[in-house]
N, C-alpha and C positions, 0 to 999 in steps of 0.2 A: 547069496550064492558064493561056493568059495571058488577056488585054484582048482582047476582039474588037477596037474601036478602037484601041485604045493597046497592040503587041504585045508590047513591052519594060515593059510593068506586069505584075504576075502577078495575076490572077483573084480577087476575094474571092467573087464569088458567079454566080448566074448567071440572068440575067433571063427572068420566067414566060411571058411574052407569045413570045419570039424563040429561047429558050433559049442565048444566047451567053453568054459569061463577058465577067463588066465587072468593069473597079475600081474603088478606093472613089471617084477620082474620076468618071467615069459612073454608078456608082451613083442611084440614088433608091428610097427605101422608102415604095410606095404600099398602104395598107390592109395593113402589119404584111409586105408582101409584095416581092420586090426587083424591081427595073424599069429598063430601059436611062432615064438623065437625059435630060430634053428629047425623050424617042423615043418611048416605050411606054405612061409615065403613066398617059397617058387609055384605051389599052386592058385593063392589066392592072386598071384602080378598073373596066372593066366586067365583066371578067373576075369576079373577088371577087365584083361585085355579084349577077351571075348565079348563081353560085356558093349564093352564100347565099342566093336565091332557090328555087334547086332542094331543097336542104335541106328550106325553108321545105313547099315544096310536098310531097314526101318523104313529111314528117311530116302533113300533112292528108289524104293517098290513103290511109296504114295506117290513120287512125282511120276510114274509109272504108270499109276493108274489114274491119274490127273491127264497126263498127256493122252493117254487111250480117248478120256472122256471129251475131252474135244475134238478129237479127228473122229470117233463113233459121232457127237454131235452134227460136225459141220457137213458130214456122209449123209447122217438122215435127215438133215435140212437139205439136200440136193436131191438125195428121192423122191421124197416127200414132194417138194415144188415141183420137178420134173413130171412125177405122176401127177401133178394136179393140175400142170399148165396141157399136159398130153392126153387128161381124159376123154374129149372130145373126139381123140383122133383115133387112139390107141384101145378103148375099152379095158376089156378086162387084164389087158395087159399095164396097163396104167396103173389099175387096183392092186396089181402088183408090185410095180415100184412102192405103190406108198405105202400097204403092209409091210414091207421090208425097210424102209424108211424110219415105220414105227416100230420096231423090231429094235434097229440101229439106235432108234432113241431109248426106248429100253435099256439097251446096253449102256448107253452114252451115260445115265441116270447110275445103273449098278455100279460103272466103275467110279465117277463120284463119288460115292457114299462109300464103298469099300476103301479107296483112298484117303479120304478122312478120318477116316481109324487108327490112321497110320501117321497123323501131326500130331 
């Protein structure tokens, strides 16, 4: 591959922002990353920055859905028991708690595994 610019140079790498092949002289390495000189710079440092952004954010939504899954958990453990220490008394009102319980665990389960996607 050669130069976008410069056709008669051969390509050292290939810039994030435009994806052309530059050489070393066009070149510029902004934030560890390569980028057309004088062209691209300022978009590919916005680039990165977003970048690491999303990351950033990534990682706060899983602990999000981590923490859902234990308070949906430790809910439908409390209905669940509740309905099942009150069947005797309650009926079908009791069969209610614990559907709902399992319900709670259901969720408790979805947001787990949705969260994990996200380490």
């Amino acid at each position: 591959m050669n130069c976008f610019y410069h056709p008669e140079s051969s390509a050292v790498g290939i810039c994030k922002y435009c994806g052309r092949g530059v050489c070393a002289n066009c070149l510029s390495v902004t934030d560890d990353v390569l980028a057309c000189k004088n062209r691209h710079e300022d978009e590919v440092h916005e680039l990165e920055q977003l970048t690491a952004r999303n990351l950033f954010q990534a990682k706060r939504v899983g602990s999000n859905y981590m923490r859902n899954a234990i308070f949906y958990g430790l809910v439908s453990v409390a209905f669940i028991g509740f309905g099942w220490w009150t069947l005797q008394w309650l009926g079908l009102q009791a069969v209610l708690f614990i559907a709902l319980g399992v319900f709670l665990l259901y969720a408790a389960g979805a947001n787990y595994f949705e969260g994990r996607k996200y380490k």
